[in-house]
DOBAPA-807496 format. One record per residue (C-alpha): residue in three letters; residue number from 1; z, x, y. Coordinates in nm, 2 decimals, decimal comma. Last residue first. Layout:
BEGIN
ATOM residu num      w      u      v
ATOM    Ala NUM      Z      X      Y
...
***
This chain:
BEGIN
ATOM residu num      w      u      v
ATOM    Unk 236   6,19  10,08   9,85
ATOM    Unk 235   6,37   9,75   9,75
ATOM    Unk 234   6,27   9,49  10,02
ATOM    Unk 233   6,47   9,17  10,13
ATOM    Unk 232   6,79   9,28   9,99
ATOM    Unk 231   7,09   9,08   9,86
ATOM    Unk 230   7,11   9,25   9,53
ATOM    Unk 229   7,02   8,91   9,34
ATOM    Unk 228   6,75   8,90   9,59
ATOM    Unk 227   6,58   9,23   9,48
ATOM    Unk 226   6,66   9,14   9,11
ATOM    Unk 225   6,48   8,78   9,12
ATOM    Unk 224   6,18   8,92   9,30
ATOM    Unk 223   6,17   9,23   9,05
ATOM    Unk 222   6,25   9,01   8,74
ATOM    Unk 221   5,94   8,72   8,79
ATOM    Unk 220   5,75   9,06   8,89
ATOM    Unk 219   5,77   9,18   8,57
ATOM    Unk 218   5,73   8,87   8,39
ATOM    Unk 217   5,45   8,83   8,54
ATOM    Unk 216   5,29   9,15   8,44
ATOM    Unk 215   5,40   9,14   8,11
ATOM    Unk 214   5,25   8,77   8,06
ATOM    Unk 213   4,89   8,92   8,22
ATOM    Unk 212   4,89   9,25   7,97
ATOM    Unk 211   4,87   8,98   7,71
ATOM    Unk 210   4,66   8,69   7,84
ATOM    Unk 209   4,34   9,01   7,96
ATOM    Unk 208   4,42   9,18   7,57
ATOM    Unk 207   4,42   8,81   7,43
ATOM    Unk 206   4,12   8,71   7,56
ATOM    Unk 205   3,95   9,08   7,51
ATOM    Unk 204   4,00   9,07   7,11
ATOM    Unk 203   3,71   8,86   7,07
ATOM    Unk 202   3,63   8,58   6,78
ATOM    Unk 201   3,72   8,33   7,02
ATOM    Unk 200   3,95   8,11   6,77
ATOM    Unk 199   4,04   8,43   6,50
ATOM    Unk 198   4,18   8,62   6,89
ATOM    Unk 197   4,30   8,34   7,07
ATOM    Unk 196   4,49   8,23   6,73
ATOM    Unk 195   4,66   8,59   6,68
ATOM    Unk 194   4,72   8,58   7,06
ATOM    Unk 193   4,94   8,22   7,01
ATOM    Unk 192   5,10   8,40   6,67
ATOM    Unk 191   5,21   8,72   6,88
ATOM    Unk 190   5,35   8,50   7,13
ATOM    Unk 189   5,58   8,30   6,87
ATOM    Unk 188   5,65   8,67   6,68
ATOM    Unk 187   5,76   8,81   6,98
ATOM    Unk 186   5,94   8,55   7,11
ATOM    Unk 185   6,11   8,54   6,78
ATOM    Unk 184   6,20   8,91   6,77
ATOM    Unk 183   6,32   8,90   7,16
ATOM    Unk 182   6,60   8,61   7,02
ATOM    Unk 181   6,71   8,86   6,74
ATOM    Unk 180   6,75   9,16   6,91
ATOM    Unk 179   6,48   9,29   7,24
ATOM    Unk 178   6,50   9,64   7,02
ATOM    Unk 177   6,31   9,47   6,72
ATOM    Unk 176   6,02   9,42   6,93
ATOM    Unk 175   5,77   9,62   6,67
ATOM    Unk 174   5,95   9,37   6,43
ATOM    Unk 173   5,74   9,13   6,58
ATOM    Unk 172   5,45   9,32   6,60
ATOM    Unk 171   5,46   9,40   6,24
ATOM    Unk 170   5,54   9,03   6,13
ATOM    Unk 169   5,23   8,88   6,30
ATOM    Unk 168   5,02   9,16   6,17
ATOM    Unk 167   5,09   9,05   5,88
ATOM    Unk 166   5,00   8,67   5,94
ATOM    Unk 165   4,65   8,80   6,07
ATOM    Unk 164   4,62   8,99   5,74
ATOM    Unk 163   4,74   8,70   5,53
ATOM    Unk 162   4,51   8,43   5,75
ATOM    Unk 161   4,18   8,70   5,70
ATOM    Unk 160   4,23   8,73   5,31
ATOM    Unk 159   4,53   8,98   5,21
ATOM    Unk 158   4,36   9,29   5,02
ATOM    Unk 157   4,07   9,26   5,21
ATOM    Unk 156   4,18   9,16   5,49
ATOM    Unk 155   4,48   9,42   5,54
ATOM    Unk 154   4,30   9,70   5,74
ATOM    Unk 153   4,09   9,46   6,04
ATOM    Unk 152   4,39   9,27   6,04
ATOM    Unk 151   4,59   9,55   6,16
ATOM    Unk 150   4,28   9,70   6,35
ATOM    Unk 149   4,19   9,44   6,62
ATOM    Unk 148   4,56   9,23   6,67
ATOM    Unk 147   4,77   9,45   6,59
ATOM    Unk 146   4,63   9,78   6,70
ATOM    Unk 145   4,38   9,69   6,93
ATOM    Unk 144   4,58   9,43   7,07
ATOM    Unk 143   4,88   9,62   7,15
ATOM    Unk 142   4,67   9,90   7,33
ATOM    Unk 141   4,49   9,65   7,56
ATOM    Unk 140   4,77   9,46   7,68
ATOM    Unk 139   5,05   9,73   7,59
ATOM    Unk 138   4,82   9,98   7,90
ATOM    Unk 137   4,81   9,73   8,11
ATOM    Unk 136   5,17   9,57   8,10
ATOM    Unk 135   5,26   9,95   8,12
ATOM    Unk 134   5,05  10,05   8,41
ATOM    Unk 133   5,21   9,72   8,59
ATOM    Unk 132   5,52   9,88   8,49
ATOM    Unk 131   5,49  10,18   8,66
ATOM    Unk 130   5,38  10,04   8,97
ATOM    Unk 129   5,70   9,81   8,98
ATOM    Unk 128   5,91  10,13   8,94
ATOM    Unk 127   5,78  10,24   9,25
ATOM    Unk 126   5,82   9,91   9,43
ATOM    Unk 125   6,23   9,89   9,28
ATOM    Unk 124   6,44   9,72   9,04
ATOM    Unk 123   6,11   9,76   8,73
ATOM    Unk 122   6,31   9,55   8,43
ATOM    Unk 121   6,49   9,74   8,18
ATOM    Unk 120   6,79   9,71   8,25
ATOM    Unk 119   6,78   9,34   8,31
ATOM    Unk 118   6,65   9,31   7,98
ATOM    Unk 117   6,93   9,49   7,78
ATOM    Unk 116   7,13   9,20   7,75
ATOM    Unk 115   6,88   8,97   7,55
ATOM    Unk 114   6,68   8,67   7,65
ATOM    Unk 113   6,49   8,72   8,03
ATOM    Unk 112   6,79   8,56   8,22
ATOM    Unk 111   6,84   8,76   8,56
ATOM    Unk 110   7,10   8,59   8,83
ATOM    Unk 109   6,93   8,42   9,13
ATOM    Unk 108   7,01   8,49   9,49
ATOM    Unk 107   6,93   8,22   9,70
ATOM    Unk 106   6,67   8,25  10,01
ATOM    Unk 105   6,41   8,14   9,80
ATOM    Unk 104   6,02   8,21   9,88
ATOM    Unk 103   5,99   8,52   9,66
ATOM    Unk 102   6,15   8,26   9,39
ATOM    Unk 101   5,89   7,98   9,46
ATOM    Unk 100   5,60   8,22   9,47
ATOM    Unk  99   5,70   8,38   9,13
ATOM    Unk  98   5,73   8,02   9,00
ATOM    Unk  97   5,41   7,90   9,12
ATOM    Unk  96   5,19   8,23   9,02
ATOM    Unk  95   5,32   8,28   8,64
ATOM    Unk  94   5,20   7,95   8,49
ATOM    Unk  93   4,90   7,96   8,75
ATOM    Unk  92   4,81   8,26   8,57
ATOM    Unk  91   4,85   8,14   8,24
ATOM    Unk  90   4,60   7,85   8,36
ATOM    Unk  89   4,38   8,07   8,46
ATOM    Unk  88   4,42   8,30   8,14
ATOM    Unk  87   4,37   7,98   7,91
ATOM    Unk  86   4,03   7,88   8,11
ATOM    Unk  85   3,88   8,15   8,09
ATOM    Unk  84   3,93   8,21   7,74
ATOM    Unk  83   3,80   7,85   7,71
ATOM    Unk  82   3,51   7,93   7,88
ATOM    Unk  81   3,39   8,18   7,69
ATOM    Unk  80   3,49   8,02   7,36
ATOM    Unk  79   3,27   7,71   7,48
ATOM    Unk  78   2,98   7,94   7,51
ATOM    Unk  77   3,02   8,31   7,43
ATOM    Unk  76   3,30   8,57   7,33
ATOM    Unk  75   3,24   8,92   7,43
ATOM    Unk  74   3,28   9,15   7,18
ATOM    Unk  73   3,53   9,45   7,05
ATOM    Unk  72   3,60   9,19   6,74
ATOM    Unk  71   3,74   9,47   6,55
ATOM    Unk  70   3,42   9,45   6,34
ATOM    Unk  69   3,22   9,38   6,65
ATOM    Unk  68   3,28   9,78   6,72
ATOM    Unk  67   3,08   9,90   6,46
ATOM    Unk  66   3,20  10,14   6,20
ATOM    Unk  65   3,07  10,50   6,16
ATOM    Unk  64   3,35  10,66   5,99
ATOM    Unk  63   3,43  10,90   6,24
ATOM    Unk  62   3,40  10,68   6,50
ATOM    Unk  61   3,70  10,45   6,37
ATOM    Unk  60   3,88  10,71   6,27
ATOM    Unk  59   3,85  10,86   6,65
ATOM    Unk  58   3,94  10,52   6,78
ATOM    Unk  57   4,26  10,52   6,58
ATOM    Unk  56   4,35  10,82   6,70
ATOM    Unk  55   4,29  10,76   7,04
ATOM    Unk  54   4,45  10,39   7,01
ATOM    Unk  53   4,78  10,55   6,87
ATOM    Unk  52   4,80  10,87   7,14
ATOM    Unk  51   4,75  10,55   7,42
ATOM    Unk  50   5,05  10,35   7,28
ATOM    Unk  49   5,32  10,68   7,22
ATOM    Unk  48   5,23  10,81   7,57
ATOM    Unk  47   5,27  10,47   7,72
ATOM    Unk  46   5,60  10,36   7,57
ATOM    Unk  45   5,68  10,74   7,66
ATOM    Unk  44   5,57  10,67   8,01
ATOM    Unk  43   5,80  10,35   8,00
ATOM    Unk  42   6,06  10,52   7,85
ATOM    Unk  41   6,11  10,75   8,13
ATOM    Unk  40   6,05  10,56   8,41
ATOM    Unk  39   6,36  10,31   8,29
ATOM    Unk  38   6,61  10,59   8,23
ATOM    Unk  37   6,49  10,75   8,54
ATOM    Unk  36   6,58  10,44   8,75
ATOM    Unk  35   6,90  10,39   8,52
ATOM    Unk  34   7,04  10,70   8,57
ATOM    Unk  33   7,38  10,74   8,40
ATOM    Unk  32   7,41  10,49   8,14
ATOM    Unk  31   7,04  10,43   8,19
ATOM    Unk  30   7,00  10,78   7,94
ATOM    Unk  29   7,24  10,68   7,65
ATOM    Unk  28   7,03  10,37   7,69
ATOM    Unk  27   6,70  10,49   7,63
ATOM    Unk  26   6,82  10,73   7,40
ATOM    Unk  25   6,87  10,47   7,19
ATOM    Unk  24   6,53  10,29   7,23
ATOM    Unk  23   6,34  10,66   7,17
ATOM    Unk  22   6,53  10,68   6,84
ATOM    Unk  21   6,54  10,48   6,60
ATOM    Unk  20   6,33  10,20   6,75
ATOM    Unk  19   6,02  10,40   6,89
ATOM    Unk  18   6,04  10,64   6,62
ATOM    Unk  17   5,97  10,36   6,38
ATOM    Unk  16   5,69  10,25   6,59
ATOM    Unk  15   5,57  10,62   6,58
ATOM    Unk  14   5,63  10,66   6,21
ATOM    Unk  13   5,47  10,32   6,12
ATOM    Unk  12   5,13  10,38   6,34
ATOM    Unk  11   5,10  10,75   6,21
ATOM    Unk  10   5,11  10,57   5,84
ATOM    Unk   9   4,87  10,36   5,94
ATOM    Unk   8   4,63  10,64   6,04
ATOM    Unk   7   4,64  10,83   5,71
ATOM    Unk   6   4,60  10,56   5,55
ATOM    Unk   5   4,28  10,48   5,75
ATOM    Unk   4   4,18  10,86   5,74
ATOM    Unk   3   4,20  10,82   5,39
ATOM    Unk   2   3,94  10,58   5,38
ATOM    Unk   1   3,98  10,17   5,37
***
């Protein structure tokens, strides 16, 4: 690594570290008393902070001249190909039948996505279901390239690849330190199935399409369940 590298890891711990200090907090000082602006706004700073750190680290990464296949920007082939194909299918349909089954109830059904803060969190409204999608989207590709792509990318040498990858691991997890104890698990379990997709296809874009496709559908698992948990049959 270059200095730019330590310079940029040490931009990635102060804004993650800003994230759970101080952004989260604020987050719910502010949903106290508007929780639809409370929601918009963290999400387009979640955004802000996640798009600043994969511009920066894409400048380093020009700047010194490196090739893209080193952070495993490449499209898997063969049996991989198809195998990452076949796991975001099969994700999909994961998502799909449930989501139809609950848009399809009449019966309003309470929110349980693991920690008390959740339900605030979740998009209540079309709008705020937009805004969420462009999260899911934006922490797919962004939360790949930094954990999965340039985490590991840093901390092989000094590590080996299954260190590195097992570090990263630990980072992202504690990245969701605001979900508590039961989000930090989750975390760490999904961040060890996308570490695997990644070392197994040899591409980051698997896991960035499987990633930004479990935030979506949980999303929309939460919308359908809060808009009949209020009784309505569209939130505008």
């Amino acid at each position: 690594m270059t200095q730019p590298d330590f310079l940029y890891l040490a931009l990635i711990a102060i804004l993650l570290l800003l994230d759970s200090f101080m952004l989260w907090p604020m987050f719910l000082r502010r949903s106290q008393s508007d929780p639809g602006r409370a929601r918009v706004w963290i999400w387009s700073a979640w955004m802000s902070m996640l798009w600043t750190l994969v511009a920066a680290g894409f400048a380093v990464w020009l700047l010194e001249a490196r090739t893209w296949g080193a952070l495993r920007f490449m499209t898997p082939h063969g049996w991989r190909l198809w195998g990452a194909i076949g796991l975001v299918l099969a994700l999909a349909i994961a998502y799909g039948r449930p989501i139809l089954r609950i848009a399809r109830s009449n019966r309003p059904k309470r929110v349980k996505l693991g920690n008390p803060h959740v339900e605030k969190l979740s998009p209540h409204t079309r709008f705020e279901l937009g805004w969420w999608v462009a999260l899911s989207l934006s922490a797919g590709f962004c939360e790949e390239f930094l954990f999965r792509g340039y985490l590991i990318w840093a901390f092989q040498p000094m590590l080996g690849l299954w260190g590195a990858a097992a570090f990263s691991v630990v980072v992202f997890a504690a990245a969701h330190a605001y979900q508590g104890i039961k989000g930090i698990l989750l975390a760490g379990i999904v961040g060890i199935l996308l570490t695997l997709v990644v070392l197994i296809s040899g591409s980051l874009y698997p896991a960035m399409a499987l990633h930004a496709l479990v935030d979506v559908g949980q999303g929309l698992m939460a919308w359908f369940v809060l808009r009949q948990a209020q009784g309505q049959s569209e939130i505008i």
